[in-house]
PDB file of N, CA, C and O in Angstrom, chain B, residues numbered from 101:
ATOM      1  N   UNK B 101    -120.285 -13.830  66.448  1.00  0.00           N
ATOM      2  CA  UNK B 101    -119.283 -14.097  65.423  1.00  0.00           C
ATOM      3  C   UNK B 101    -119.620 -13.313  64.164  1.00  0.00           C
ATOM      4  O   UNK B 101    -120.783 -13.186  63.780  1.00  0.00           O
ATOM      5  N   UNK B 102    -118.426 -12.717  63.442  1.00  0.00           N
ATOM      6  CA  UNK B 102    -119.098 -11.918  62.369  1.00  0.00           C
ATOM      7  C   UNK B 102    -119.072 -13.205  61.306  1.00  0.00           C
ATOM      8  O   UNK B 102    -118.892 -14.399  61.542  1.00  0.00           O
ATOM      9  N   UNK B 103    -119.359 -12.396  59.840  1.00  0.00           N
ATOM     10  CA  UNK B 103    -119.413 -13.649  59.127  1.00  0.00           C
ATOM     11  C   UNK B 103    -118.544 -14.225  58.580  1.00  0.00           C
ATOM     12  O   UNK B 103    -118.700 -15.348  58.100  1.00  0.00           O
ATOM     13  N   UNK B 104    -117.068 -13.343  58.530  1.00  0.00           N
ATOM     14  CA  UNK B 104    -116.414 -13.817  58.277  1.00  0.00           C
ATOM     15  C   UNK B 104    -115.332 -14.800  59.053  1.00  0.00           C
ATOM     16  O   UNK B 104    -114.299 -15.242  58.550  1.00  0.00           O
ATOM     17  N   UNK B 105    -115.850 -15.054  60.495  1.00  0.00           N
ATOM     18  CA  UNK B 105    -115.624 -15.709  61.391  1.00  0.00           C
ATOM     19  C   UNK B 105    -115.980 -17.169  61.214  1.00  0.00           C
ATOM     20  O   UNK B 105    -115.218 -18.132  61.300  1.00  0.00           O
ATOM     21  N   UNK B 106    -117.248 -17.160  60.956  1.00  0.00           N
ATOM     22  CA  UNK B 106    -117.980 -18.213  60.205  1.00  0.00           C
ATOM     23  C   UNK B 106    -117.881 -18.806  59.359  1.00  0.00           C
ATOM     24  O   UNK B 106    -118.330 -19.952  59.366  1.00  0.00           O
ATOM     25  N   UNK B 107    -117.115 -18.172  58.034  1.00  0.00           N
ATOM     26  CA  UNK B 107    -116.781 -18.386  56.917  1.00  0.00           C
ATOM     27  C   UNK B 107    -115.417 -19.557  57.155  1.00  0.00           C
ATOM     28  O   UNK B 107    -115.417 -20.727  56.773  1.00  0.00           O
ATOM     29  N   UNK B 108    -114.018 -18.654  58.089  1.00  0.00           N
ATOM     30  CA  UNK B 108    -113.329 -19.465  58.003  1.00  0.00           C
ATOM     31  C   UNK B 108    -113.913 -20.926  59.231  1.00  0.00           C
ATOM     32  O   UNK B 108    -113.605 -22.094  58.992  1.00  0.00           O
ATOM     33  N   UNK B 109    -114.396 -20.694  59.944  1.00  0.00           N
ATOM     34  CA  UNK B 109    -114.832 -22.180  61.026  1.00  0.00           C
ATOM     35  C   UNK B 109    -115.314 -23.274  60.257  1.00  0.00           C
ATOM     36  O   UNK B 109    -114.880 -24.417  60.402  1.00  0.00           O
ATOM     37  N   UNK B 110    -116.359 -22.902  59.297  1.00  0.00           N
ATOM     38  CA  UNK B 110    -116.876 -23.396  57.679  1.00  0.00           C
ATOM     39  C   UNK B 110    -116.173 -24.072  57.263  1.00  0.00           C
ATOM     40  O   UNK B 110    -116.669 -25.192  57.142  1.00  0.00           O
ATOM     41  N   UNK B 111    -114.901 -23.989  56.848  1.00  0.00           N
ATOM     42  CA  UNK B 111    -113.863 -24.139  55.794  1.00  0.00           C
ATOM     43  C   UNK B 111    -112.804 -25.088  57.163  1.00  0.00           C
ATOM     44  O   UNK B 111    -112.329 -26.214  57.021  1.00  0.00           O
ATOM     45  N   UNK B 112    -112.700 -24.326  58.220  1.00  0.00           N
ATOM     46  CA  UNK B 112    -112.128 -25.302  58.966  1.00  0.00           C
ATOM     47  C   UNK B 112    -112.706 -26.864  59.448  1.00  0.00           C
ATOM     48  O   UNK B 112    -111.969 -27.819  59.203  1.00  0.00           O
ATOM     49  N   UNK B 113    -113.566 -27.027  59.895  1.00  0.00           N
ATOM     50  CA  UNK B 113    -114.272 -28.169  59.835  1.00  0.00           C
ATOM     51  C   UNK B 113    -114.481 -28.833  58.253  1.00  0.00           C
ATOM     52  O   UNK B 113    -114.036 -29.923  57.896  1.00  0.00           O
ATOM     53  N   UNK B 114    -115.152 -28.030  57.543  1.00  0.00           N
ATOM     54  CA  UNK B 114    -114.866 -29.138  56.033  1.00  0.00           C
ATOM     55  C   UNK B 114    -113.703 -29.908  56.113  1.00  0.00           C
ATOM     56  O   UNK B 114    -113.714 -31.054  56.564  1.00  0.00           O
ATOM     57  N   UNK B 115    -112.276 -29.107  55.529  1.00  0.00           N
ATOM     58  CA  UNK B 115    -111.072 -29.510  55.423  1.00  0.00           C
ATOM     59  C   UNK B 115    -111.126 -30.639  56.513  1.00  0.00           C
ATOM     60  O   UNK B 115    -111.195 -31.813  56.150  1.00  0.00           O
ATOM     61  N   UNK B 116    -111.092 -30.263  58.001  1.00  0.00           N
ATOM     62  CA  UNK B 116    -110.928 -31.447  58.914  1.00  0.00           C
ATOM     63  C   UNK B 116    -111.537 -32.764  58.244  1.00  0.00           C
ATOM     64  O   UNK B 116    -110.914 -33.763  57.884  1.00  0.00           O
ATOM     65  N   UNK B 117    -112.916 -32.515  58.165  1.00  0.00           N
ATOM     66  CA  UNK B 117    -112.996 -33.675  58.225  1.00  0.00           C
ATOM     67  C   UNK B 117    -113.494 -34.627  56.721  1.00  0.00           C
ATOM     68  O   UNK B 117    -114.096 -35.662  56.439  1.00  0.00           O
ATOM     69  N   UNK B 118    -112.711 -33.366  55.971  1.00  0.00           N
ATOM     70  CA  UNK B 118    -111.966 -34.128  54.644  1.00  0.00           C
ATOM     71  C   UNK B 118    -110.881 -34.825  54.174  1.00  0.00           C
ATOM     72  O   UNK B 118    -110.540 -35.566  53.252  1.00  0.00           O
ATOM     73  N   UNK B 119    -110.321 -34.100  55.545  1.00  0.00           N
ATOM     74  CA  UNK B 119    -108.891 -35.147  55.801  1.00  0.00           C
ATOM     75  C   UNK B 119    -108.582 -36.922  56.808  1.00  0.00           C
ATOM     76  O   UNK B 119    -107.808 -37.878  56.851  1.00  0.00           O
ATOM     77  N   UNK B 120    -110.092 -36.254  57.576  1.00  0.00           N
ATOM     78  CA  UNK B 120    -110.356 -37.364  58.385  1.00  0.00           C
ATOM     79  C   UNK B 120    -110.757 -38.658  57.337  1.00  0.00           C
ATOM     80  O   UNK B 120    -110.273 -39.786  57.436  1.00  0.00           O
ATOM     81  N   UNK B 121    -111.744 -38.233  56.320  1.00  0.00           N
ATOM     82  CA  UNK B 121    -111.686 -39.473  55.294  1.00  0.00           C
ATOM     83  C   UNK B 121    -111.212 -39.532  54.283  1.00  0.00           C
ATOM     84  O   UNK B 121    -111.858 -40.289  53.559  1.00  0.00           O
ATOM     85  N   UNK B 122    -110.035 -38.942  53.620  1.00  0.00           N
ATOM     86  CA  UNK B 122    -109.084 -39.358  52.924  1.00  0.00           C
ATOM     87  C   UNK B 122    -107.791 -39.612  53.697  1.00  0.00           C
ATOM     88  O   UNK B 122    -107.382 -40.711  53.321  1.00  0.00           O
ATOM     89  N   UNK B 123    -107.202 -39.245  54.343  1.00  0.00           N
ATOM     90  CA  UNK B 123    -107.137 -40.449  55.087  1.00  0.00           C
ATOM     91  C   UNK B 123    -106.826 -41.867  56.086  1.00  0.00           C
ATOM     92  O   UNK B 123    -106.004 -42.621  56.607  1.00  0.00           O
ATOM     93  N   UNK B 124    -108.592 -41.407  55.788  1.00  0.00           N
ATOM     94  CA  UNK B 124    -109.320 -43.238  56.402  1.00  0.00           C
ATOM     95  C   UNK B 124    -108.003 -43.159  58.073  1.00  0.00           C
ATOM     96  O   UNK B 124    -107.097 -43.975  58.243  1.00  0.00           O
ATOM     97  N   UNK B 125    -108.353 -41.853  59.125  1.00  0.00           N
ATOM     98  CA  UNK B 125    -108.236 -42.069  60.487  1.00  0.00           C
ATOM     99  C   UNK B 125    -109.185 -41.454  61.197  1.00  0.00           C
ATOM    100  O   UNK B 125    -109.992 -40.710  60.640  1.00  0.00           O
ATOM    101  N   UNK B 126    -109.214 -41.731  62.767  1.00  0.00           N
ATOM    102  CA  UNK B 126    -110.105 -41.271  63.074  1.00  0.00           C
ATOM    103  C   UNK B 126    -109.976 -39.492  63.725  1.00  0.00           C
ATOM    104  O   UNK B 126    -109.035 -38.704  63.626  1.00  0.00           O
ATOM    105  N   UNK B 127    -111.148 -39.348  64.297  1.00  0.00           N
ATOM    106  CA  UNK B 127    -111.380 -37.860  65.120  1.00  0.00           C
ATOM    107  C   UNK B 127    -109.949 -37.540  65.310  1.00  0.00           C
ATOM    108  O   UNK B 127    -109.130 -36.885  64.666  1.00  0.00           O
ATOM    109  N   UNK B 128    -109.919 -38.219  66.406  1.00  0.00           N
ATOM    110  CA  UNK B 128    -108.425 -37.872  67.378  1.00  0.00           C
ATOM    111  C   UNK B 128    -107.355 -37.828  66.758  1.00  0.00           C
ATOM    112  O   UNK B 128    -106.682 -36.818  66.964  1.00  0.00           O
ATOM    113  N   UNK B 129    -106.808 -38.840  65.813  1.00  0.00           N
ATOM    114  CA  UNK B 129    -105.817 -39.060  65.225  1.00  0.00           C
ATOM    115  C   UNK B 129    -105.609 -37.837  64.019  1.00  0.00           C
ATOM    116  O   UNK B 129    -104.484 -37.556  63.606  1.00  0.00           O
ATOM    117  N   UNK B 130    -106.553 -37.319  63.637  1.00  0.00           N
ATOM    118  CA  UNK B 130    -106.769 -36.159  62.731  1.00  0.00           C
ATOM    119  C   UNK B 130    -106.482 -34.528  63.715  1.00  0.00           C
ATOM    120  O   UNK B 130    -105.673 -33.620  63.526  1.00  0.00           O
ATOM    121  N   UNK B 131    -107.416 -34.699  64.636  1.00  0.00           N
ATOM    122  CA  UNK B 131    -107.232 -33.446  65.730  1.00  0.00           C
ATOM    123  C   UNK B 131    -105.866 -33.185  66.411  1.00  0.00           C
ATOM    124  O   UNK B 131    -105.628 -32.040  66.793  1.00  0.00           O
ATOM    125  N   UNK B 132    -105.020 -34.093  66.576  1.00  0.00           N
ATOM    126  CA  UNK B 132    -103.609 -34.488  67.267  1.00  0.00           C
ATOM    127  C   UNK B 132    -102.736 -33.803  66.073  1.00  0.00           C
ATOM    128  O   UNK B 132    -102.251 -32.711  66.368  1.00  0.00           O
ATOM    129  N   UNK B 133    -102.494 -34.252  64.886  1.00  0.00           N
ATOM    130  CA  UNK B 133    -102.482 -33.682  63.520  1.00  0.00           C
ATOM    131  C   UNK B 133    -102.398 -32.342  63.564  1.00  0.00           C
ATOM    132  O   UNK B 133    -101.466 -31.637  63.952  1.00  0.00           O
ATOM    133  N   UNK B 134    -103.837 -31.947  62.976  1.00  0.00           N
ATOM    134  CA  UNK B 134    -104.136 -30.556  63.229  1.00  0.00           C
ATOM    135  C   UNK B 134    -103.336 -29.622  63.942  1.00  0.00           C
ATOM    136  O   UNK B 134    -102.731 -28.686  63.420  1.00  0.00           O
ATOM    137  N   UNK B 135    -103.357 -29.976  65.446  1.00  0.00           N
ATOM    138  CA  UNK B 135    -103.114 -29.269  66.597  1.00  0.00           C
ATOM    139  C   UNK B 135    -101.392 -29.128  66.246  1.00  0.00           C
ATOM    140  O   UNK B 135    -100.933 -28.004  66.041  1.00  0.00           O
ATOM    141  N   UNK B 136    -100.545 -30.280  66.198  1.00  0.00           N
ATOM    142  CA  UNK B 136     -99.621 -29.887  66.267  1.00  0.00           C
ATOM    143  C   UNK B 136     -98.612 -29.401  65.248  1.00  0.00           C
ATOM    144  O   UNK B 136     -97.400 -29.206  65.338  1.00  0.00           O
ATOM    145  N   UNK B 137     -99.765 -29.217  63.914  1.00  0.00           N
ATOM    146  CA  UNK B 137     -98.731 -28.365  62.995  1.00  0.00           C
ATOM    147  C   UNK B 137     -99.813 -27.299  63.125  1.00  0.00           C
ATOM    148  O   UNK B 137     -99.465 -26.399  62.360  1.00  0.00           O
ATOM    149  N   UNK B 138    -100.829 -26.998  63.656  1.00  0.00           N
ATOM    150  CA  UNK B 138    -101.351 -25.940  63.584  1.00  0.00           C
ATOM    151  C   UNK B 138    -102.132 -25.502  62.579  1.00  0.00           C
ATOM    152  O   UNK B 138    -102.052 -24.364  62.117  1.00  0.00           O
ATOM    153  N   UNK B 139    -102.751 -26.184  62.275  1.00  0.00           N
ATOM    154  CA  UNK B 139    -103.141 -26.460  60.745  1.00  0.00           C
ATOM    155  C   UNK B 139    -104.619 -25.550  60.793  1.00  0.00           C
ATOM    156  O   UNK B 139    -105.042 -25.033  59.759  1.00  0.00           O
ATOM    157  N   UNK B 140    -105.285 -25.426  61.985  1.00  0.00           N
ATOM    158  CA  UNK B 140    -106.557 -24.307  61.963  1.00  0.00           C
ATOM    159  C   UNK B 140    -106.146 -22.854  61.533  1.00  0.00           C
ATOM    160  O   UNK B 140    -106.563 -21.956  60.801  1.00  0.00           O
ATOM    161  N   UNK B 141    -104.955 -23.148  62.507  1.00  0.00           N
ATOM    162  CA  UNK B 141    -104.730 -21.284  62.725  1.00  0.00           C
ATOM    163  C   UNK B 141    -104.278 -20.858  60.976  1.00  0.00           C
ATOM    164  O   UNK B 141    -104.656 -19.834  60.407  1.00  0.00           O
ATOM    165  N   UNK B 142    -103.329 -22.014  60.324  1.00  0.00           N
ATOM    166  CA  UNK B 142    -102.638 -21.758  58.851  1.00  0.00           C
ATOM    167  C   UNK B 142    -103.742 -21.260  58.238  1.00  0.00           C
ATOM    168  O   UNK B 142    -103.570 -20.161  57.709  1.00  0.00           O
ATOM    169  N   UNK B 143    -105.372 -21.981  58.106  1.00  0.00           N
ATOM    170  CA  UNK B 143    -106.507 -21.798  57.631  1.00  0.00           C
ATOM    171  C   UNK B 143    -107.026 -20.363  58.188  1.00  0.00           C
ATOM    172  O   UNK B 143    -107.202 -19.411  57.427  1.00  0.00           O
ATOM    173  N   UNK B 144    -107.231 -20.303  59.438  1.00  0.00           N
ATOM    174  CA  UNK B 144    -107.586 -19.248  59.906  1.00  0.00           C
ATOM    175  C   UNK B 144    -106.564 -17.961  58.841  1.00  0.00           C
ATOM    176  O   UNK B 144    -107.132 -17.472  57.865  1.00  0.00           O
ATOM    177  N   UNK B 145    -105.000 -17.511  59.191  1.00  0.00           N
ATOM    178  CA  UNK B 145    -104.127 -16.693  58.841  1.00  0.00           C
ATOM    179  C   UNK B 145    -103.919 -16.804  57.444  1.00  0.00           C
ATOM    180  O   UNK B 145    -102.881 -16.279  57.041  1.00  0.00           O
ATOM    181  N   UNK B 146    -104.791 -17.465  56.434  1.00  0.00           N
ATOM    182  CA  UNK B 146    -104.028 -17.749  55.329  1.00  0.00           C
ATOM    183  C   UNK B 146    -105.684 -17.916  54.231  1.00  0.00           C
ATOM    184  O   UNK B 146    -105.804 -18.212  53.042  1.00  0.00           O
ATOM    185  N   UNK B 147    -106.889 -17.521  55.448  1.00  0.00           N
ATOM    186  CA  UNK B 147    -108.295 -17.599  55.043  1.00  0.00           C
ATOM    187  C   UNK B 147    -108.480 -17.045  53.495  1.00  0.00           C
ATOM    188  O   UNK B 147    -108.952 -17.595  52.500  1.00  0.00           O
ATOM    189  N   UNK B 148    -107.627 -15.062  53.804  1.00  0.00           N
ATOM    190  CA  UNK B 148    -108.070 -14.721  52.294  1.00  0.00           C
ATOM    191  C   UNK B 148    -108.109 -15.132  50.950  1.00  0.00           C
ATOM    192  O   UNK B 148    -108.863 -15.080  49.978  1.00  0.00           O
ATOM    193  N   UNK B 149    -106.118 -15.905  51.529  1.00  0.00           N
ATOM    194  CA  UNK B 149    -106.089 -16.474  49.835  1.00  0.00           C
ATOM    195  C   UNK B 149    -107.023 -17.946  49.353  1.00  0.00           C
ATOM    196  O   UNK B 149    -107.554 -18.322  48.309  1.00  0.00           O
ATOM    197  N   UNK B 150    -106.865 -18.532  50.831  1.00  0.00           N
ATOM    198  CA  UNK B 150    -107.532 -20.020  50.248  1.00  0.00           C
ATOM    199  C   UNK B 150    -108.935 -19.801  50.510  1.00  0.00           C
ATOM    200  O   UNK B 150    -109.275 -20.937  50.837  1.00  0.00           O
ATOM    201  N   UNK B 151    -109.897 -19.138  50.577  1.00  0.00           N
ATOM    202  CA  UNK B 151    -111.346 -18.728  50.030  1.00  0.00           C
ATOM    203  C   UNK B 151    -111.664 -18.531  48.690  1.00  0.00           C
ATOM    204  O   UNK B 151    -112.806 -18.356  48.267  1.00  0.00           O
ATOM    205  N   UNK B 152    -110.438 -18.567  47.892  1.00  0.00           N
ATOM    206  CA  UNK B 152    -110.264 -18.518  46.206  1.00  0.00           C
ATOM    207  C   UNK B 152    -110.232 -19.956  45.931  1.00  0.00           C
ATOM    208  O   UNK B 152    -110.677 -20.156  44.801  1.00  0.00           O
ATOM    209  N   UNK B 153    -109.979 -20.731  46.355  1.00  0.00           N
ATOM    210  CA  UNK B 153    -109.490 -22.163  46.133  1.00  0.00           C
ATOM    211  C   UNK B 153    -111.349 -22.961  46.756  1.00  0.00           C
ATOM    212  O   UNK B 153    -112.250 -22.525  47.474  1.00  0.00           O
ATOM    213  N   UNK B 154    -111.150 -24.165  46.039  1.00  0.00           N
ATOM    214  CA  UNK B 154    -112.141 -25.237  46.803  1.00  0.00           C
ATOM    215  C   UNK B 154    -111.390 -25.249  47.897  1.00  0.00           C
ATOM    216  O   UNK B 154    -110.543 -24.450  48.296  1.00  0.00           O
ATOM    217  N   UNK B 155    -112.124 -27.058  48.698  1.00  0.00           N
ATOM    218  CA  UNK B 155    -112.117 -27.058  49.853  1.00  0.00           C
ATOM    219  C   UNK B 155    -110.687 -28.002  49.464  1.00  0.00           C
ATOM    220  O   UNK B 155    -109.542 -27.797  49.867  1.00  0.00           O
ATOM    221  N   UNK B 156    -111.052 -28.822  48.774  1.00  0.00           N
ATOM    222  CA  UNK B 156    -110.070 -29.903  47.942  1.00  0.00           C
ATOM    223  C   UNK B 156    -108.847 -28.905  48.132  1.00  0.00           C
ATOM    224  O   UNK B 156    -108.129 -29.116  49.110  1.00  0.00           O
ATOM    225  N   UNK B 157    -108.517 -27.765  47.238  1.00  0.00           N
ATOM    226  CA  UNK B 157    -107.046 -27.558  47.027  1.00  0.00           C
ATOM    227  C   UNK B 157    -106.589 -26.984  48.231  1.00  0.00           C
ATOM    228  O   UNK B 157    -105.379 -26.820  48.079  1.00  0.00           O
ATOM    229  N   UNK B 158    -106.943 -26.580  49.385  1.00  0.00           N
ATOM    230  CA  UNK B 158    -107.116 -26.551  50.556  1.00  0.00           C
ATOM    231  C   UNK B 158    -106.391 -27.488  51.532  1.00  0.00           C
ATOM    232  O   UNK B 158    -105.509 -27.266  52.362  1.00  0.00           O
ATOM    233  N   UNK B 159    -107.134 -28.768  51.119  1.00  0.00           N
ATOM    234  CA  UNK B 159    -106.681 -29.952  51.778  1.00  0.00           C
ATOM    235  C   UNK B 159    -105.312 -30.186  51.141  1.00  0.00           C
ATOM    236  O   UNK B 159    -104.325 -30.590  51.755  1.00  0.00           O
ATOM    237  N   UNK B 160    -105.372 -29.829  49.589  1.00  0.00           N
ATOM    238  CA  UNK B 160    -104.115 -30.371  49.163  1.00  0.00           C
ATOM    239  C   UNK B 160    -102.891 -29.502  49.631  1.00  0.00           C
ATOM    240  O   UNK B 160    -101.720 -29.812  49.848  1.00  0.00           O
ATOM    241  N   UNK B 161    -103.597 -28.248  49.716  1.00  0.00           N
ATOM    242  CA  UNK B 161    -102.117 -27.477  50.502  1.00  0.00           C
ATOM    243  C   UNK B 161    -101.531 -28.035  52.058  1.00  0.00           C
ATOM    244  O   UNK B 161    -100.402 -27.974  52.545  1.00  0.00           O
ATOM    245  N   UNK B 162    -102.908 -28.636  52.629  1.00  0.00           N
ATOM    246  CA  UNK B 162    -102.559 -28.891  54.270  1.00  0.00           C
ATOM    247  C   UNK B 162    -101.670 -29.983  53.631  1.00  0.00           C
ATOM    248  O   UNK B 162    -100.585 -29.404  53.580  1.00  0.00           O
ATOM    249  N   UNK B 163    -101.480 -31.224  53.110  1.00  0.00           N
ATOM    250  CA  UNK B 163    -101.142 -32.143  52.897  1.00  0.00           C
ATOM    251  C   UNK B 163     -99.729 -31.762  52.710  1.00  0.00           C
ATOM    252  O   UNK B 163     -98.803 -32.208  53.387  1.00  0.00           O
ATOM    253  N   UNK B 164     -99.616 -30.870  51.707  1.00  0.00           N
ATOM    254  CA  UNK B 164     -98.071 -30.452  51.334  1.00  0.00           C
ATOM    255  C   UNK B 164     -97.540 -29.624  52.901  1.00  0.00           C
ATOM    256  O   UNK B 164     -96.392 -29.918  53.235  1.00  0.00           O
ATOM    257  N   UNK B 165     -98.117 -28.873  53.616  1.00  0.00           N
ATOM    258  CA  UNK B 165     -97.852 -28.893  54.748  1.00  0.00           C
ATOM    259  C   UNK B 165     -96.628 -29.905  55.673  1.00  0.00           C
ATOM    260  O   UNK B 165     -95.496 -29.790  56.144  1.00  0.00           O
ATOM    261  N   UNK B 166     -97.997 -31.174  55.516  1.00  0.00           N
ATOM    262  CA  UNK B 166     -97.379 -32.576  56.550  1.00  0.00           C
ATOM    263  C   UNK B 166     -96.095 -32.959  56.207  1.00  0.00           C
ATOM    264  O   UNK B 166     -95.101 -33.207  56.889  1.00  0.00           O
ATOM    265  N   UNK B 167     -96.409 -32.958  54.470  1.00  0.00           N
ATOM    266  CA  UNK B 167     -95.253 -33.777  53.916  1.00  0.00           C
ATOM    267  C   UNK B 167     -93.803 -33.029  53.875  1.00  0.00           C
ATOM    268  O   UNK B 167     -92.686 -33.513  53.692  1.00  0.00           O
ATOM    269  N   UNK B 168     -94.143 -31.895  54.071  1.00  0.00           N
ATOM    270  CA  UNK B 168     -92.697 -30.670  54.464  1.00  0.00           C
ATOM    271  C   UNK B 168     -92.307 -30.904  55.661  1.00  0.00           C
ATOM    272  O   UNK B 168     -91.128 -30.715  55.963  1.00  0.00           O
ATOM    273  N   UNK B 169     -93.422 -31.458  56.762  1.00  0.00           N
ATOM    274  CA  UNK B 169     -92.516 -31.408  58.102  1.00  0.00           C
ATOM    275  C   UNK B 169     -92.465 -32.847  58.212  1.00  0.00           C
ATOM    276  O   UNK B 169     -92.763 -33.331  59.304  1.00  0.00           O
ATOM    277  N   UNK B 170     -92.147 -33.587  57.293  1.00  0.00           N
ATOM    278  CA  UNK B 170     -91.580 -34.918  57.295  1.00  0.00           C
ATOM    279  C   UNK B 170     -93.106 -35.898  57.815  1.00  0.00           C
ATOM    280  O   UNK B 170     -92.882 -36.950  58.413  1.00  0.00           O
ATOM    281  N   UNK B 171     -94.526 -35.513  57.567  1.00  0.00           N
ATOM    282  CA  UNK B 171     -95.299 -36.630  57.982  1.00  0.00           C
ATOM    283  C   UNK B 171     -95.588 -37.579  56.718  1.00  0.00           C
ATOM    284  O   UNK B 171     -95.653 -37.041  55.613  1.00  0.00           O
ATOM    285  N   UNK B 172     -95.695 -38.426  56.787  1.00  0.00           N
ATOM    286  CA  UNK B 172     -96.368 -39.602  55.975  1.00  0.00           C
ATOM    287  C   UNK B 172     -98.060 -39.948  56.019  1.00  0.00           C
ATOM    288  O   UNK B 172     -98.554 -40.889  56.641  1.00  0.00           O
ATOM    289  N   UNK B 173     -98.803 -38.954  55.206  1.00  0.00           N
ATOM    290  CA  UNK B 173     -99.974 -39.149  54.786  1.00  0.00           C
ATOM    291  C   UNK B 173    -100.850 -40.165  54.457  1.00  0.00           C
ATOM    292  O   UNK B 173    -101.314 -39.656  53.437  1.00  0.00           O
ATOM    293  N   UNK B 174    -101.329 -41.054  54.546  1.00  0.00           N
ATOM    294  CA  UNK B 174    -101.664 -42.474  52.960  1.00  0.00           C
ATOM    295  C   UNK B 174    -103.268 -41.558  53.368  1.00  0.00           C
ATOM    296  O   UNK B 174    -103.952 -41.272  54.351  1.00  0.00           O
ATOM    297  N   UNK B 175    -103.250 -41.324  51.471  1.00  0.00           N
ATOM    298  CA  UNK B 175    -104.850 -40.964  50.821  1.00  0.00           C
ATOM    299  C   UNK B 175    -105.392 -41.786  50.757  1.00  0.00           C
ATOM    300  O   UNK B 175    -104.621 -42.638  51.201  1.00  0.00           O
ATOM    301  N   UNK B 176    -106.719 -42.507  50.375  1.00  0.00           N
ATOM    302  CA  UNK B 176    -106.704 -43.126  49.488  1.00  0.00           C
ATOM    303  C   UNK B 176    -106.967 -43.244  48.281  1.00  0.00           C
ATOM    304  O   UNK B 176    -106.707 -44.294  47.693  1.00  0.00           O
TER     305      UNK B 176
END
């Protein structure tokens, strides 16, 4: 893997499982998520710009994501 391979997998797992505890569901219910808006690959294809950002505004973009394709989030 080069490093910038690494970099985004890094950033993909954080986010995951920053979302896994804000929130407050589990593995699966987060990975199911993920998978079906595609939410690695957005990270993966979208790495350059959000490597400028924390991990936080990151999450907050996935979030605005959900809430565009009509999901209902609760943070806490």
């Amino acid at each position: 893997m080069s490093k910038e391979q690494l970099d985004v997998a890094d950033m993909q797992c954080w986010v995951f499982r920053m979302a896994q505890k804000k929130w407050n569901i589990s593995g699966k219910e987060c990975s199911e998520l993920f998978q079906k808006y595609d939410i690695l690959g957005f990270i993966r294809n979208c790495y350059d710009s959000l490597h400028l950002n924390s991990y936080s505004c990151v999450l907050d973009d996935v979030e605005q994501i959900l809430k565009n394709r009509g999901e209902i989030i609760c943070s806490n």
